[in-house]
VMD Tcl script that draws the C-alpha trace (Angstrom):
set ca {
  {-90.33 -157.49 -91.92}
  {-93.89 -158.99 -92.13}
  {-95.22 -161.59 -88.82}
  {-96.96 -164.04 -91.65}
  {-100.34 -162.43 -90.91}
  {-100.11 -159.54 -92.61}
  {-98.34 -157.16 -90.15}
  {-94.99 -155.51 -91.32}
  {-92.63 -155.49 -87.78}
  {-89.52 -153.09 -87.78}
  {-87.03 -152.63 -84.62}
  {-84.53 -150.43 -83.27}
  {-82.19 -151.16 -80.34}
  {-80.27 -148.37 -79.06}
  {-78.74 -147.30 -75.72}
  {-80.87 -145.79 -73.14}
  {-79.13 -142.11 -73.57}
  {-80.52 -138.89 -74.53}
  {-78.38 -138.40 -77.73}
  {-80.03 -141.55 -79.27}
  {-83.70 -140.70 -78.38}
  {-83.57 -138.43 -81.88}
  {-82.59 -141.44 -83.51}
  {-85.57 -143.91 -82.29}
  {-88.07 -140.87 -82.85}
  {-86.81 -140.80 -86.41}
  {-87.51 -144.77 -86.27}
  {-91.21 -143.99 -85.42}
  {-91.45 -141.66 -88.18}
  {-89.79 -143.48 -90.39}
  {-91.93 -146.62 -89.60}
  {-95.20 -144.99 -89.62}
  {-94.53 -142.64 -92.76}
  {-94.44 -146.46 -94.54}
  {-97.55 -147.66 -93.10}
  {-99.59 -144.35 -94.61}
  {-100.54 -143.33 -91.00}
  {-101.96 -140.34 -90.87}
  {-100.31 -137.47 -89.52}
  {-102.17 -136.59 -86.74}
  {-101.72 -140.11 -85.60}
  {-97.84 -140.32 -86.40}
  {-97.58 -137.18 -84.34}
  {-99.97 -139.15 -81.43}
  {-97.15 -142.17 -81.46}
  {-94.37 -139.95 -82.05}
  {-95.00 -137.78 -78.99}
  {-96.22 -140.83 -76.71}
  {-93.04 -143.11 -77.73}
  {-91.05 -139.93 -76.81}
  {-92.53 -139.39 -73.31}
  {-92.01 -143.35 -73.12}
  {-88.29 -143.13 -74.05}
  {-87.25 -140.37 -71.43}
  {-89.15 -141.84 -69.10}
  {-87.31 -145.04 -69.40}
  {-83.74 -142.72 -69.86}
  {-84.70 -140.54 -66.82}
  {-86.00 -142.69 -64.25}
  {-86.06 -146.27 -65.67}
  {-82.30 -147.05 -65.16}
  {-81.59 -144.28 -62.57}
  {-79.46 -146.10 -60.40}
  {-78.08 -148.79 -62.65}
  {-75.63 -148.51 -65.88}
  {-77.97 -147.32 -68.48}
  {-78.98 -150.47 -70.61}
  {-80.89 -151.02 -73.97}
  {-84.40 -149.53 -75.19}
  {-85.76 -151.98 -77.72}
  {-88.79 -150.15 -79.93}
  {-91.02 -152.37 -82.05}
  {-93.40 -150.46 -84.41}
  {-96.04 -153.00 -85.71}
  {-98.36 -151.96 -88.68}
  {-101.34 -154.17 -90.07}
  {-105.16 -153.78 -90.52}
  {-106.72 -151.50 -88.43}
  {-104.15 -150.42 -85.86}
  {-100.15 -149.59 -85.16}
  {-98.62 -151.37 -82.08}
  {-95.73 -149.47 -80.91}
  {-93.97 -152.19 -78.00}
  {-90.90 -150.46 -75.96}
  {-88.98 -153.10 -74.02}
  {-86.20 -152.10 -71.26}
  {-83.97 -153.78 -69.01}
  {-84.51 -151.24 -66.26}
  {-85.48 -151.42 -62.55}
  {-88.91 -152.61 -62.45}
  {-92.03 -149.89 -63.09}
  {-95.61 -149.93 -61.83}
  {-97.78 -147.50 -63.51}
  {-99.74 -147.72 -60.72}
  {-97.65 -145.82 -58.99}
  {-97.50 -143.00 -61.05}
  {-99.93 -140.21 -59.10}
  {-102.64 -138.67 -61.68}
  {-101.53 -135.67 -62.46}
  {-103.67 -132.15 -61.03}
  {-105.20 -130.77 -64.18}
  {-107.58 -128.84 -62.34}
  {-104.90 -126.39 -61.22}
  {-103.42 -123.24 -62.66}
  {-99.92 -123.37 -64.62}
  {-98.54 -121.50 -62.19}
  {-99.46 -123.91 -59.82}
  {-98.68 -127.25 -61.56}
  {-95.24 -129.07 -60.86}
  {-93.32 -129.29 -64.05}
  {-93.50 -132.95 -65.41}
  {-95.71 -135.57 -64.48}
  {-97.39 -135.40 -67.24}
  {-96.19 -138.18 -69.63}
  {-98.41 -140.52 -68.10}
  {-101.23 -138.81 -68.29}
  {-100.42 -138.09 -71.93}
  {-99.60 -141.98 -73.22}
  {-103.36 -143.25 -71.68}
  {-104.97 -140.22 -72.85}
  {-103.34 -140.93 -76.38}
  {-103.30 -144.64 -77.29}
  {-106.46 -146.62 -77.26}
  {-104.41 -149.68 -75.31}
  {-101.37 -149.32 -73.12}
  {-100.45 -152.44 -71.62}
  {-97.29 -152.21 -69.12}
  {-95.61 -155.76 -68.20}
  {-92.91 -156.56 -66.01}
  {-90.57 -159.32 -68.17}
  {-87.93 -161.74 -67.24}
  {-85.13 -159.01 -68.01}
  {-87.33 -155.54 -67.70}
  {-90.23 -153.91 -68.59}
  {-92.78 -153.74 -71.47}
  {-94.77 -151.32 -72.78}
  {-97.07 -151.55 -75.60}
  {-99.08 -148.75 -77.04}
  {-101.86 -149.53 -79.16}
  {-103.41 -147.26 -81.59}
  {-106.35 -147.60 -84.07}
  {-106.36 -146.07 -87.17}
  {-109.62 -144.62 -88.45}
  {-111.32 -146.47 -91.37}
}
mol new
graphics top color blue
foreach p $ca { graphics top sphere $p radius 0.5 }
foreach p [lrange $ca 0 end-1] q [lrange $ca 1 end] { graphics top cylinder $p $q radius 0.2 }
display resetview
């Protein structure tokens, strides 16, 4: 679906269970494979909208009924906009404590990376609390 600008818009909307996060990877894939995106950068989204997904999955709707994850993948120009919308108990990335890198792996907690991992990856990420949940949107820029 194109916005009128130029930008071609696809979206998935699928349960906020593990058994469907194959199915919104393959969405990512799927949506960057048609914009030409390179593969290092497919793998960059792939692996970011991942972390994003569990996240939301594992801790996102924790104690509630699991609800919807909504993933936008946005293509046009000079970048790919990959916008993850939840109706989950509110999230402030602030919150999330930077992970140790300095230590040895047989020191580190397991986790806590993801992140670290999504601002180290994406040129943007812009987190939002909506009306109904969360947003996240993960911008990338694609080389010229």
């Amino acid at each position: 679906m194109s916005d009128g600008a130029g930008a071609v818009r696809d979206e998935i909307v699928r349960p906020a269970h593990r058994e469907h996060l194959p199915a919104l990877l393959a969405f990512v894939d799927e949506a960057t494979a048609r914009a030409g995106v390179d593969t290092a950068t497919a793998a960059d989204l792939r692996l970011v909208t991942e972390e994003a997904c569990l996240n939301v999955i594992e801790h996102g709707y924790v104690a509630m009924m699991p609800g919807p994850i909504r993933l936008r993948v946005e293509h046009g120009g000079d970048r790919v906009v990959v916008t993850l919308e939840d109706e989950a108990a509110p999230f402030d990335p602030a919150g999330v404590a930077a992970p140790d890198l300095s230590a040895s792996w047989d020191e580190r907690a397991l986790g806590g990376l993801g992140w670290h991992l999504i601002n180290t990856l994406m040129d943007e990420v812009r987190h939002e609390r909506t009306a109904g949940g969360n947003r996240l949107t993960l911008v990338k820029r694609l080389a010229p």
